[in-house]
N, CA and C atoms of all chains as a GROMACS GRO file, in nm:
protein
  576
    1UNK      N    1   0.921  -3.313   2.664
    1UNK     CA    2   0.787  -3.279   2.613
    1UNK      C    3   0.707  -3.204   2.718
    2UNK      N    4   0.685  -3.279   2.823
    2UNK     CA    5   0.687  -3.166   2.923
    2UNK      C    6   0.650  -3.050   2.939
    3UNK      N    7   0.801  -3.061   2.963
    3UNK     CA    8   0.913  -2.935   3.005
    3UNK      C    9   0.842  -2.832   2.905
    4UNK      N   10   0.850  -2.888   2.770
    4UNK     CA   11   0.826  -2.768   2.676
    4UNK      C   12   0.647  -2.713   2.666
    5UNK      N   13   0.575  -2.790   2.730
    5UNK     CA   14   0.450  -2.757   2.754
    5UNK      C   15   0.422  -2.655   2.920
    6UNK      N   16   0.515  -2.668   2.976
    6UNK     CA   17   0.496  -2.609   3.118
    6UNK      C   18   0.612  -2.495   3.074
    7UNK      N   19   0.675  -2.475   2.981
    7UNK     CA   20   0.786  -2.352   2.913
    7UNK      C   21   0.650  -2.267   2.838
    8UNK      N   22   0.559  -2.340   2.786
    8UNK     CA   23   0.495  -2.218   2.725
    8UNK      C   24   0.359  -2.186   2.822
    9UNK      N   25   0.329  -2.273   2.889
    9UNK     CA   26   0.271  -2.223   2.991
    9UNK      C   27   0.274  -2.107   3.028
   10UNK      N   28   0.424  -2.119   3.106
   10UNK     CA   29   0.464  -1.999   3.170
   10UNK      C   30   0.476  -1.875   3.064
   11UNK      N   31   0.508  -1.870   2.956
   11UNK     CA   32   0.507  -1.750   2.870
   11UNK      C   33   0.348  -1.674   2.796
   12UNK      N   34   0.296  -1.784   2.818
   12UNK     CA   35   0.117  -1.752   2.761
   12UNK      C   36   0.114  -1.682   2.883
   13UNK      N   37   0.104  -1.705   3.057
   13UNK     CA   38   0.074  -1.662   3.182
   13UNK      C   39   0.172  -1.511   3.174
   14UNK      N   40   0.281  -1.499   3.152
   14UNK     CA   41   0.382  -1.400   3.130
   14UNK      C   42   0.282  -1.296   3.024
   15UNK      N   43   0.236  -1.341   2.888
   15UNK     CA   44   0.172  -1.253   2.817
   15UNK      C   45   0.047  -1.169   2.860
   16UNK      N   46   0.032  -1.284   2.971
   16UNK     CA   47  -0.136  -1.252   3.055
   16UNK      C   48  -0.112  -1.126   3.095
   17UNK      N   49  -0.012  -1.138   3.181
   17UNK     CA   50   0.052  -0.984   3.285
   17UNK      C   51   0.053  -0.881   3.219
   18UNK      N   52   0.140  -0.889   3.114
   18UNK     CA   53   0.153  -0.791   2.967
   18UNK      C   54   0.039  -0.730   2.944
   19UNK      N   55  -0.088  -0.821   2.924
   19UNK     CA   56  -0.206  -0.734   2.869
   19UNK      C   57  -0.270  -0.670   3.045
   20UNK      N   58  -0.312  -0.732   3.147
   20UNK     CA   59  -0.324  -0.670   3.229
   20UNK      C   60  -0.257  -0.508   3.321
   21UNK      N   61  -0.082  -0.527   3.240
   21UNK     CA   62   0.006  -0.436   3.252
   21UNK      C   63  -0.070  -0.273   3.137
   22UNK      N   64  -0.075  -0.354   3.008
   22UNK     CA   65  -0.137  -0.290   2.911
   22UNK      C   66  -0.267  -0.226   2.958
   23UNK      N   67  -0.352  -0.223   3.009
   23UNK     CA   68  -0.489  -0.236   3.036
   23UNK      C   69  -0.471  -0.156   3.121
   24UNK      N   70  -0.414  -0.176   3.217
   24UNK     CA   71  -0.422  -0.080   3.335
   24UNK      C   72  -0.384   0.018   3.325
   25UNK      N   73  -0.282   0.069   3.247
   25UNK     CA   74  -0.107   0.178   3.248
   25UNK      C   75  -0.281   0.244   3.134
   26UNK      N   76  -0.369   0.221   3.037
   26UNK     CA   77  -0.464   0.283   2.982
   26UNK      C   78  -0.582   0.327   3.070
   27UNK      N   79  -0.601   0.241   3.170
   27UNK     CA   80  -0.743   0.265   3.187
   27UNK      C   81  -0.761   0.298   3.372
   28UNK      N   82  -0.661   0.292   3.437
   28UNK     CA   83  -0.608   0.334   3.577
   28UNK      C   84  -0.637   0.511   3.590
   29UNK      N   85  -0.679   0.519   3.719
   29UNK     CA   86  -0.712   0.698   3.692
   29UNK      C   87  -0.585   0.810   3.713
   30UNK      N   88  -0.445   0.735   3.792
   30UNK     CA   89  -0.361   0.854   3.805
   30UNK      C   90  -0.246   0.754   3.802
   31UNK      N   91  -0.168   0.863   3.815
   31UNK     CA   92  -0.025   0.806   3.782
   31UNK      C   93   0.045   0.707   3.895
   32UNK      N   94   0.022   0.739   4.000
   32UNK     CA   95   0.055   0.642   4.104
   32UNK      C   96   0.009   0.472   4.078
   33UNK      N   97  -0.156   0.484   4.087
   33UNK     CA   98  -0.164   0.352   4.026
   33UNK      C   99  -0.146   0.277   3.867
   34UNK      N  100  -0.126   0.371   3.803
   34UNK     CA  101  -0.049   0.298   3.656
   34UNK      C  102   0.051   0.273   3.658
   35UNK      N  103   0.161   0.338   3.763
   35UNK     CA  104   0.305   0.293   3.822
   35UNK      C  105   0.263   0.110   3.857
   36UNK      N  106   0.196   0.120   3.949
   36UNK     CA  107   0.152   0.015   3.986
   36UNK      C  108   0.123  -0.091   3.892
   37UNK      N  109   0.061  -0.097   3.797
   37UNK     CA  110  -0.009  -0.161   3.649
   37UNK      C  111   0.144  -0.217   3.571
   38UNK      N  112   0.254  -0.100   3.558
   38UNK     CA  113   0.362  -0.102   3.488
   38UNK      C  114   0.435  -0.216   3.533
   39UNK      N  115   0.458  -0.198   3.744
   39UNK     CA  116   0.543  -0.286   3.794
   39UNK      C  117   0.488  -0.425   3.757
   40UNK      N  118   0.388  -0.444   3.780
   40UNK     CA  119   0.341  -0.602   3.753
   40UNK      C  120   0.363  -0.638   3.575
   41UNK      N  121   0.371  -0.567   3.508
   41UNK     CA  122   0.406  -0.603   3.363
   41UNK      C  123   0.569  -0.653   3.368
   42UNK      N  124   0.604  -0.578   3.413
   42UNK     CA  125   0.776  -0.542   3.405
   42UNK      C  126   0.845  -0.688   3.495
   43UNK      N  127   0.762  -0.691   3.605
   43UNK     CA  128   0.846  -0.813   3.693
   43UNK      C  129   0.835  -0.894   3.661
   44UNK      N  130   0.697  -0.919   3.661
   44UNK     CA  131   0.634  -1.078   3.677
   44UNK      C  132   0.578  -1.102   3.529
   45UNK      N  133   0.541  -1.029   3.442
   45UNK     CA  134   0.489  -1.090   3.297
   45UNK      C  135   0.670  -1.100   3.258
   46UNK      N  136   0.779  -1.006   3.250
   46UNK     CA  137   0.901  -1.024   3.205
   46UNK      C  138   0.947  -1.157   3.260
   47UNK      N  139   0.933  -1.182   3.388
   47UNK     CA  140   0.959  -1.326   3.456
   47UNK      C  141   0.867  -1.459   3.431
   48UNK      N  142   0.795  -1.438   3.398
   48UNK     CA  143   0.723  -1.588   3.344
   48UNK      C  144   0.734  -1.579   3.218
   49UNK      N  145   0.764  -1.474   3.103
   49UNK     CA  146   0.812  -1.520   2.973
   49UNK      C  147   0.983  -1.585   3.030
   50UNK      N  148   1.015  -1.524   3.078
   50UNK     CA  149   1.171  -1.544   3.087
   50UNK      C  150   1.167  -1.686   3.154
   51UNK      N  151   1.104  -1.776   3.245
   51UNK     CA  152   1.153  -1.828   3.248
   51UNK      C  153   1.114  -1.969   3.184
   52UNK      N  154   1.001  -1.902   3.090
   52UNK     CA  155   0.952  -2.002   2.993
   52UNK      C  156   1.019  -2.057   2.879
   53UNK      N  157   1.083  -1.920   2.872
   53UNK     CA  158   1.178  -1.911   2.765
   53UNK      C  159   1.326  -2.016   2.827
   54UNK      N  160   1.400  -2.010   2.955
   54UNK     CA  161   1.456  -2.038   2.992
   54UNK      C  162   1.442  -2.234   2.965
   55UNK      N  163   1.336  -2.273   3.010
   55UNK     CA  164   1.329  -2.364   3.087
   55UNK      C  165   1.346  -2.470   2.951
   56UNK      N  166   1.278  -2.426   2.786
   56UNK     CA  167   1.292  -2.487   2.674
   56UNK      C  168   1.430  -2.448   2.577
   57UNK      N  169   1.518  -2.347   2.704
   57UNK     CA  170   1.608  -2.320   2.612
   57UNK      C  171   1.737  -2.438   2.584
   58UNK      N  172   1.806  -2.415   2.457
   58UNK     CA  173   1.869  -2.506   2.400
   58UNK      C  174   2.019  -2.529   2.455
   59UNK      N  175   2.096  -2.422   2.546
   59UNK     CA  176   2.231  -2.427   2.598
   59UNK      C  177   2.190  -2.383   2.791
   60UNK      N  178   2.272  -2.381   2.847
   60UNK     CA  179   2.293  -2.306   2.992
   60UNK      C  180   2.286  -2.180   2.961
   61UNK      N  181   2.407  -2.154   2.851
   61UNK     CA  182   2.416  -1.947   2.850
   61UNK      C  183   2.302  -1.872   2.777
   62UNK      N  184   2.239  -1.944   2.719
   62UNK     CA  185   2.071  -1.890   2.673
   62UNK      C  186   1.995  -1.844   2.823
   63UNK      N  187   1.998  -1.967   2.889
   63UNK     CA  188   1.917  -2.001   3.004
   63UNK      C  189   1.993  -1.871   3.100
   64UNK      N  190   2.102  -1.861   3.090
   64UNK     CA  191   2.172  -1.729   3.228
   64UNK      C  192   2.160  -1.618   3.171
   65UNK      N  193   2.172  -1.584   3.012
   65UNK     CA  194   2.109  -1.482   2.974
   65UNK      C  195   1.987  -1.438   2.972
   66UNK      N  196   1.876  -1.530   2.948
   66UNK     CA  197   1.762  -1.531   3.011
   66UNK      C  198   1.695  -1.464   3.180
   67UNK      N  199   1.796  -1.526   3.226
   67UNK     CA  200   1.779  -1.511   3.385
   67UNK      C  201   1.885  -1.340   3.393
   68UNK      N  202   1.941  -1.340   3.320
   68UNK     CA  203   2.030  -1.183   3.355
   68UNK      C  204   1.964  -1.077   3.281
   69UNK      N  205   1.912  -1.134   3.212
   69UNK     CA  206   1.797  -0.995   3.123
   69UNK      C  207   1.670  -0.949   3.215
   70UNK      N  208   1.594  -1.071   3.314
   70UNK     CA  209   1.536  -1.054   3.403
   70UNK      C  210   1.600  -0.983   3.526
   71UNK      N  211   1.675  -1.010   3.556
   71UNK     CA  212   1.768  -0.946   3.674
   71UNK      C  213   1.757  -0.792   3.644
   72UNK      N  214   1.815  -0.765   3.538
   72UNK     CA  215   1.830  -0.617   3.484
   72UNK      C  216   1.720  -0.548   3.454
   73UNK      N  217   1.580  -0.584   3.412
   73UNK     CA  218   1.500  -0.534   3.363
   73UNK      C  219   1.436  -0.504   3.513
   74UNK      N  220   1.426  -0.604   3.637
   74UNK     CA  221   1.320  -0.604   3.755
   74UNK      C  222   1.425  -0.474   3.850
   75UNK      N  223   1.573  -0.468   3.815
   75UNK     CA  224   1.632  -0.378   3.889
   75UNK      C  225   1.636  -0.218   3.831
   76UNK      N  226   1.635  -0.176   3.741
   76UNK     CA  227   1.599  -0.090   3.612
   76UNK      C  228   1.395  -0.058   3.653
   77UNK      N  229   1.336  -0.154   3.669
   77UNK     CA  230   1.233  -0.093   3.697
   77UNK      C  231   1.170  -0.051   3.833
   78UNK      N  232   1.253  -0.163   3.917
   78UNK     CA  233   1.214  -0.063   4.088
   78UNK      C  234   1.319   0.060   4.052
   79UNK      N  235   1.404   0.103   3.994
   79UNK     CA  236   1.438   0.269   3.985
   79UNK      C  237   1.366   0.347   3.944
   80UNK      N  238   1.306   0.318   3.852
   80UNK     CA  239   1.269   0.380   3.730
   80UNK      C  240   1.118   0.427   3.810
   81UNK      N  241   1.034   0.321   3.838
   81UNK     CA  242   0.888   0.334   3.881
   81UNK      C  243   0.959   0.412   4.039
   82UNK      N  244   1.037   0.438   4.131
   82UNK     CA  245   1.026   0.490   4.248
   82UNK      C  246   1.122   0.605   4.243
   83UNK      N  247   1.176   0.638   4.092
   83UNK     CA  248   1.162   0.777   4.045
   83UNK      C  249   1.075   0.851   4.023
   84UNK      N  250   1.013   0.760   3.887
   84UNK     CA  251   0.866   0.840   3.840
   84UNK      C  252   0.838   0.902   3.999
   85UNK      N  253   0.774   0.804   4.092
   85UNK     CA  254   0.653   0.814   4.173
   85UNK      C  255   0.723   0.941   4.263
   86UNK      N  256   0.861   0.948   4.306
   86UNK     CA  257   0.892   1.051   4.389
   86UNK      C  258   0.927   1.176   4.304
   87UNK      N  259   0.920   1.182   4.218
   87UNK     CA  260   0.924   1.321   4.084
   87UNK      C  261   0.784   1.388   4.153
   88UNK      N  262   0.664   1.271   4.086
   88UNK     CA  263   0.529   1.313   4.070
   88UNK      C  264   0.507   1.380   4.213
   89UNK      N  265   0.554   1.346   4.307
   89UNK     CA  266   0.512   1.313   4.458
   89UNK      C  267   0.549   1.440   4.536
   90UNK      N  268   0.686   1.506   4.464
   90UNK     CA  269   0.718   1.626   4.490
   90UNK      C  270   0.659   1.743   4.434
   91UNK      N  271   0.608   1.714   4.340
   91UNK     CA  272   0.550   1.836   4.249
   91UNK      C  273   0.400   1.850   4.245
   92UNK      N  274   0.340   1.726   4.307
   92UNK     CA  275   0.221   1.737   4.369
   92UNK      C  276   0.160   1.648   4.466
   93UNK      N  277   0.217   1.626   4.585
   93UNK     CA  278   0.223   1.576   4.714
   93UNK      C  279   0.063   1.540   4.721
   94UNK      N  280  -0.071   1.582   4.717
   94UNK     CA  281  -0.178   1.544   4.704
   94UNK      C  282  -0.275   1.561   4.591
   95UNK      N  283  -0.296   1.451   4.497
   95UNK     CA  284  -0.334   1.416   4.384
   95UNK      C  285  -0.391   1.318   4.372
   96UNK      N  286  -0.526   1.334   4.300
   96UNK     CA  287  -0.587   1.219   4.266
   96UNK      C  288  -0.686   1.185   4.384
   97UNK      N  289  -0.645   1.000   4.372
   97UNK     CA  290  -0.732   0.984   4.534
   97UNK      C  291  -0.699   0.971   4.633
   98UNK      N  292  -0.558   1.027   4.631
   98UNK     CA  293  -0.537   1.034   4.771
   98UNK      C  294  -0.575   1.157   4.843
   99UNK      N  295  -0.580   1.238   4.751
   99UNK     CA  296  -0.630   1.373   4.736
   99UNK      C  297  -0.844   1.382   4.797
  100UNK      N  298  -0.886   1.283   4.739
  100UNK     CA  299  -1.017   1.253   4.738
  100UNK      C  300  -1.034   1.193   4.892
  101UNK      N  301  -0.951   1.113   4.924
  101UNK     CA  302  -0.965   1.020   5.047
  101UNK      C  303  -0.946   1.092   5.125
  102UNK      N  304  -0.893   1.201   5.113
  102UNK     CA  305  -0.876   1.278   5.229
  102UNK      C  306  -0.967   1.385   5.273
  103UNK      N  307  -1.027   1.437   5.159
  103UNK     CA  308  -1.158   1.500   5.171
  103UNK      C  309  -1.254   1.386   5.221
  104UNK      N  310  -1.264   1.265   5.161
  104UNK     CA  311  -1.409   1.213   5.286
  104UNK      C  312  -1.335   1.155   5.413
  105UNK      N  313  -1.263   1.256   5.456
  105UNK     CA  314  -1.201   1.213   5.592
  105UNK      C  315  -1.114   1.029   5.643
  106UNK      N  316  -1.072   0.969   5.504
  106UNK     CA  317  -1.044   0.831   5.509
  106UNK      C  318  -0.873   0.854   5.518
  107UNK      N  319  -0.805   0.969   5.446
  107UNK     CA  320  -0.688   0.984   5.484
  107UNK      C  321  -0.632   1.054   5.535
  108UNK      N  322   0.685  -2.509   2.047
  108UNK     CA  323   0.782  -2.393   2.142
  108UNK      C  324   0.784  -2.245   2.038
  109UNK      N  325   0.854  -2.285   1.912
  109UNK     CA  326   0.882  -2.183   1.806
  109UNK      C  327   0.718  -2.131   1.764
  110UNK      N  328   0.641  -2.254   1.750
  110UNK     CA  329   0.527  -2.095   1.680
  110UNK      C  330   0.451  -2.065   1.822
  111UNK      N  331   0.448  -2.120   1.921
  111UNK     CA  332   0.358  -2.063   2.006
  111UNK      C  333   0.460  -1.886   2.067
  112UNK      N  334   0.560  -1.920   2.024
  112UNK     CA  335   0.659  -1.801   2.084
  112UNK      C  336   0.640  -1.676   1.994
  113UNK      N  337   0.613  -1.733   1.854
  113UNK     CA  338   0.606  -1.640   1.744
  113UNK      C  339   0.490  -1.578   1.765
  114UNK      N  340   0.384  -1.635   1.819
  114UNK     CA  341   0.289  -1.587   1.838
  114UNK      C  342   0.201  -1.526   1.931
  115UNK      N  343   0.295  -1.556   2.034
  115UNK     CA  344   0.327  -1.448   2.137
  115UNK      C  345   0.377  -1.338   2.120
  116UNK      N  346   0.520  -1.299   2.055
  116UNK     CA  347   0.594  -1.180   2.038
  116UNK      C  348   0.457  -1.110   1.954
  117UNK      N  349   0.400  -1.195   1.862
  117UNK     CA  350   0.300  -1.133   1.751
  117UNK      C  351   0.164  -1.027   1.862
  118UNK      N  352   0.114  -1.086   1.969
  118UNK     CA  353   0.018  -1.089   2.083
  118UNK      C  354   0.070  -0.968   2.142
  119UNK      N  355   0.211  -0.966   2.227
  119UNK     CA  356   0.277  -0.895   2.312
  119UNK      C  357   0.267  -0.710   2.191
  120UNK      N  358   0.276  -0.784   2.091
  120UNK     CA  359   0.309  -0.615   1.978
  120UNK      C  360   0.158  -0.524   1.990
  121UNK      N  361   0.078  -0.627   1.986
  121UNK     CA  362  -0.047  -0.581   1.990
  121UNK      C  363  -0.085  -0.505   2.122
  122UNK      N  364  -0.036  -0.564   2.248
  122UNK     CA  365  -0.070  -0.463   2.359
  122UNK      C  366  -0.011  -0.400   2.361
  123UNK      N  367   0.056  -0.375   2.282
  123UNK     CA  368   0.163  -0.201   2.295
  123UNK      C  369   0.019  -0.105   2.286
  124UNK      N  370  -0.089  -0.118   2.145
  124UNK     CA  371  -0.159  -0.032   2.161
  124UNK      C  372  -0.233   0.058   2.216
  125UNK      N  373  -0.288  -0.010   2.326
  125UNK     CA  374  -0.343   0.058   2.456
  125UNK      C  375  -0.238   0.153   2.495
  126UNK      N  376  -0.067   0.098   2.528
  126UNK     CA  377   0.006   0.162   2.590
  126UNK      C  378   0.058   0.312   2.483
  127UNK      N  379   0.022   0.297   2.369
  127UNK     CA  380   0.040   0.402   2.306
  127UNK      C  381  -0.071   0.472   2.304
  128UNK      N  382  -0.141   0.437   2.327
  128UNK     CA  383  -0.314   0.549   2.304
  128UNK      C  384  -0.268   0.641   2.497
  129UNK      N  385  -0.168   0.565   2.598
  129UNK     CA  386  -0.165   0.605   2.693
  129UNK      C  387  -0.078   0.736   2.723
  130UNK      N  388   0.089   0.697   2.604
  130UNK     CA  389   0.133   0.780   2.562
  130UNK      C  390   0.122   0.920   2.492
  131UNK      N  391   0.010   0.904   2.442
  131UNK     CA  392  -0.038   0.990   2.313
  131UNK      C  393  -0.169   1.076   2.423
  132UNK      N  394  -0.214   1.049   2.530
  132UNK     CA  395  -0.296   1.111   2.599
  132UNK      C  396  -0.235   1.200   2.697
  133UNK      N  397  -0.133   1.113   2.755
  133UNK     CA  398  -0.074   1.191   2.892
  133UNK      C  399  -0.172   1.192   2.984
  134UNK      N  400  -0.168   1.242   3.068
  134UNK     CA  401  -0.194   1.386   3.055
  134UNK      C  402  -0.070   1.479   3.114
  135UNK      N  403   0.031   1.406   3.182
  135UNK     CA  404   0.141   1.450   3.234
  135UNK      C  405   0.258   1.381   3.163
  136UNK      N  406   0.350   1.458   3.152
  136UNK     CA  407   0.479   1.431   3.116
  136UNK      C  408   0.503   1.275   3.140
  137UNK      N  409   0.518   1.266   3.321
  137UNK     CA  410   0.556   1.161   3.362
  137UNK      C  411   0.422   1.068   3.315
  138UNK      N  412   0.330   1.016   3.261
  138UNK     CA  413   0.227   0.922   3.242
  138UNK      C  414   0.320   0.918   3.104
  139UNK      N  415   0.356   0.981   3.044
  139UNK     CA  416   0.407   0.956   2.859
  139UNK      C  417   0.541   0.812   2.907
  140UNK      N  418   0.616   0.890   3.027
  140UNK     CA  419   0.761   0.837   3.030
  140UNK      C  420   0.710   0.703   3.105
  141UNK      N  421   0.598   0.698   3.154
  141UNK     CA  422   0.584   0.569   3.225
  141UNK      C  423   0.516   0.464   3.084
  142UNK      N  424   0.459   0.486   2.965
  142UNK     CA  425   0.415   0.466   2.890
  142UNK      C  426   0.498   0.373   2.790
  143UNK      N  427   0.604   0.453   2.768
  143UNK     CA  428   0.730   0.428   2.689
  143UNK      C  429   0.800   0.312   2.776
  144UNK      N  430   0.833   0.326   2.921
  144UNK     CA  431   0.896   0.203   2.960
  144UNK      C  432   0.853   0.084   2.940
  145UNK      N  433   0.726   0.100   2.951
  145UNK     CA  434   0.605  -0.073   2.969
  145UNK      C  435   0.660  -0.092   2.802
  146UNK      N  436   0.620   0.018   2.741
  146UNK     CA  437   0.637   0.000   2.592
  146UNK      C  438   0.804  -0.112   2.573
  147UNK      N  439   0.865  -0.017   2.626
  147UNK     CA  440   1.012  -0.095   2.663
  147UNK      C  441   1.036  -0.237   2.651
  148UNK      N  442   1.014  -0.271   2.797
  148UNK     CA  443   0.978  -0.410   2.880
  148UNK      C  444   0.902  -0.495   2.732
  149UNK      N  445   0.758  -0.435   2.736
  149UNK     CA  446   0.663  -0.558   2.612
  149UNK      C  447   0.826  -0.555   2.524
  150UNK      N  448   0.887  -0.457   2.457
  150UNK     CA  449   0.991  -0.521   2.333
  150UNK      C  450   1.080  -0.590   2.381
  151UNK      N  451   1.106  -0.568   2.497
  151UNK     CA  452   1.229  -0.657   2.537
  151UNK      C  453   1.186  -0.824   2.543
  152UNK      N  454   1.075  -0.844   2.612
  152UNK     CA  455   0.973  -0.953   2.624
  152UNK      C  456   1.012  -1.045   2.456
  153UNK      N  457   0.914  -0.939   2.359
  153UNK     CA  458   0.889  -0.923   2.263
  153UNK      C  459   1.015  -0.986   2.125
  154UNK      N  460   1.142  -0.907   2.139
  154UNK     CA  461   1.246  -0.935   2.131
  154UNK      C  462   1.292  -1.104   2.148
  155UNK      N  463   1.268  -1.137   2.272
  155UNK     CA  464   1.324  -1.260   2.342
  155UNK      C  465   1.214  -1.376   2.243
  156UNK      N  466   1.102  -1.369   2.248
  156UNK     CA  467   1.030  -1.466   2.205
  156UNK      C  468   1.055  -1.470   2.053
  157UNK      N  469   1.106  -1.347   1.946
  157UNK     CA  470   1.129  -1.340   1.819
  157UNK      C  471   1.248  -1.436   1.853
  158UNK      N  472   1.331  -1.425   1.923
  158UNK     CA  473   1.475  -1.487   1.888
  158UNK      C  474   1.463  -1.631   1.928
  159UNK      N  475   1.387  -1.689   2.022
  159UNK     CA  476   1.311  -1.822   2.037
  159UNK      C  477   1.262  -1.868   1.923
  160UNK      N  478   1.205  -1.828   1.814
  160UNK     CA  479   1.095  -1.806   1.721
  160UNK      C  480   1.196  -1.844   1.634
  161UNK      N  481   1.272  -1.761   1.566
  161UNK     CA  482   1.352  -1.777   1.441
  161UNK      C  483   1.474  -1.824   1.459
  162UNK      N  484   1.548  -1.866   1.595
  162UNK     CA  485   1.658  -1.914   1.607
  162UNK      C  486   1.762  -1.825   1.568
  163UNK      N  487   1.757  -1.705   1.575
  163UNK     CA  488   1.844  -1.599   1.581
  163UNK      C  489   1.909  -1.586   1.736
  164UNK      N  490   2.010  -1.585   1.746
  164UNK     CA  491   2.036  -1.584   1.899
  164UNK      C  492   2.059  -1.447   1.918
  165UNK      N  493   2.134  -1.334   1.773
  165UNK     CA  494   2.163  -1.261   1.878
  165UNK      C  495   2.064  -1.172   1.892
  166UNK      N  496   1.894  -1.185   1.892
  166UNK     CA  497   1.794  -1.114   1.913
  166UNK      C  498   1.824  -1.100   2.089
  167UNK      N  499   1.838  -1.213   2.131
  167UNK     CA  500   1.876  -1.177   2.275
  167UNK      C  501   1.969  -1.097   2.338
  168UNK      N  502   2.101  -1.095   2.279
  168UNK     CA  503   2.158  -0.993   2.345
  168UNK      C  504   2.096  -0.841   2.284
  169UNK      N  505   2.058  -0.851   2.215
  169UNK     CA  506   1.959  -0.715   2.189
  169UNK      C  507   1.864  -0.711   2.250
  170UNK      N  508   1.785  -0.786   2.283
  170UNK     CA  509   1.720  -0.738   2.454
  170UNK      C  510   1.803  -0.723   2.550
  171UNK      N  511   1.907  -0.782   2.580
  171UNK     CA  512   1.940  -0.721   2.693
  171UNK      C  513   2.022  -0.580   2.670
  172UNK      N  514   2.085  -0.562   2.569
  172UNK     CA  515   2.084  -0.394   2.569
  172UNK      C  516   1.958  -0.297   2.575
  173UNK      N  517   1.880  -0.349   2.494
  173UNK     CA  518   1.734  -0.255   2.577
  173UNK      C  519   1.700  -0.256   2.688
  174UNK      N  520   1.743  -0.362   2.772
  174UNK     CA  521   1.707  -0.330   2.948
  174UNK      C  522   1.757  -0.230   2.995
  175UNK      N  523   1.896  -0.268   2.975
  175UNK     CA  524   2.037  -0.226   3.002
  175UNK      C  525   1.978  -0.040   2.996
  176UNK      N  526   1.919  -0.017   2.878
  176UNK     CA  527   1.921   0.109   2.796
  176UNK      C  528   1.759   0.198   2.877
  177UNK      N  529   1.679   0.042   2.906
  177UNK     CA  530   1.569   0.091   2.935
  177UNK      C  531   1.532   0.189   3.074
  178UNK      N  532   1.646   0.180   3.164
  178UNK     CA  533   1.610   0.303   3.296
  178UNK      C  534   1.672   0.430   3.228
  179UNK      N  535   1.756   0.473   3.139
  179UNK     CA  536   1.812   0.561   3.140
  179UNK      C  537   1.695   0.698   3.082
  180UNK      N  538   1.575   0.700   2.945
  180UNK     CA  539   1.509   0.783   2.990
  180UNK      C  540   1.432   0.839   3.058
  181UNK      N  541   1.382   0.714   3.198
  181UNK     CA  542   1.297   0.748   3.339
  181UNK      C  543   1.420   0.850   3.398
  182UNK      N  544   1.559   0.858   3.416
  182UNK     CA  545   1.656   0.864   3.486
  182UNK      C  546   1.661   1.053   3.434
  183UNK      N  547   1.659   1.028   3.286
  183UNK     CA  548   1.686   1.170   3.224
  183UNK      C  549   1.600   1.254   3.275
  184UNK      N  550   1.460   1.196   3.226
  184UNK     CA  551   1.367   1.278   3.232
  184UNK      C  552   1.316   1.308   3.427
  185UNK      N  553   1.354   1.262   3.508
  185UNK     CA  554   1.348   1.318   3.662
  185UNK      C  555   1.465   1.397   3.690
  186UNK      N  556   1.553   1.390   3.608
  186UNK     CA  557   1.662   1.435   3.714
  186UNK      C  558   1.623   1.605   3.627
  187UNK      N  559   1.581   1.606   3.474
  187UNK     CA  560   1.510   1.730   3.436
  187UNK      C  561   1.457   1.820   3.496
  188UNK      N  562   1.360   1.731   3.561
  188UNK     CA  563   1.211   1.813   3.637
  188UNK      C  564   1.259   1.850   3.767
  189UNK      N  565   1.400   1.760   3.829
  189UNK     CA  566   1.436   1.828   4.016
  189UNK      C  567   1.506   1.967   3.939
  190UNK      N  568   1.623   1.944   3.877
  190UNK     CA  569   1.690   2.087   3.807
  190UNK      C  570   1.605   2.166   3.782
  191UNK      N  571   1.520   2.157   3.738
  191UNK     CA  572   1.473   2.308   3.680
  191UNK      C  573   1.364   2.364   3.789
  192UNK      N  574   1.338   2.290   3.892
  192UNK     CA  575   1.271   2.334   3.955
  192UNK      C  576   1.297   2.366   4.131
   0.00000   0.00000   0.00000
């Protein structure tokens, strides 16, 4: 009983990330930091559903599939987000605010 | 466990919206493709809690082929933009 109250815990907290992931990837001003917005959706909201999901699940191989869907999704997205960012990074090396910070002499 | 899950996957569908109003703006290529992944991830999420929900198991291995599936158009779409340029 628990278990299954601290299982959805963790997946309500997992959904939290999701909308903060959501929120940001909309309302963030450049692409670097919505990269940023994405990773925290992707790791850590995918990892507290997952292991909410895990922890009330009904066999072991639910529970390792659980844990291997996380594995794959957190390795899939450090590629993915430190593609994006070195694509963007080549094709416009100063953008945004880093671009800004450097005009008021901060970078 | 089952309806709070159902009603999560139900929750998780809903913040896609933002991420599609993010898609649908761009303003760069890469903001669309970063758009679509999160989009990704929420179904895969999304996915997992339906199959919690209805006791379908193999909703899960169908998330994990969307993981599986999910770097490959970040992958397409950069290796595009070094080629042609």
């Amino acid at each position: 009983m628990a278990v299954d109250v601290l299982g959805a815990v963790l997946a309500v907290a997992g959904a939290a990330f999701f909308t903060a992931g959501a929120v940001g990837v909309l309302r963030l001003p450049d692409l670097h930091s919505r990269l940023h917005a994405l990773t925290k959706a992707d790791n850590v909201g995918l990892g507290l559903v997952a292991a909410g999901l895990a922890l009330t699940a009904g066999s072991a191989s639910e529970a390792l599939k659980l844990g291997l869907l996380w594995l794959v999704t957190v390795s899939a997205s450090a590629t993915a987000t430190y593609l994006l960012a070195a694509t963007a990074h080549e094709r416009a090396p100063r953008s945004g605010r880093a671009r800004a910070a450097e005009v008021d002499g901060a970078g | 466990m089952s309806a709070v899950a159902l009603g999560l996957a139900g929750y998780l569908l809903v913040t896609l919206v933002p991420v599609a109003l993010r898609a649908l703006r761009g303003p760069t290529t890469a903001d669309r493709v970063l758009a679509v992944t999160l989009a990704g991830t929420t179904g895969i999420a999304a996915l997992a809690l339906i199959g919690r929900a209805t006791g379908v198991g193999a909703l899960l291995d169908v998330a994990l082929v969307l993981a599986v599936l999910a770097a490959v158009p970040v992958v397409v779409y950069t290796t595009r933009v070094v080629d042609r340029s």
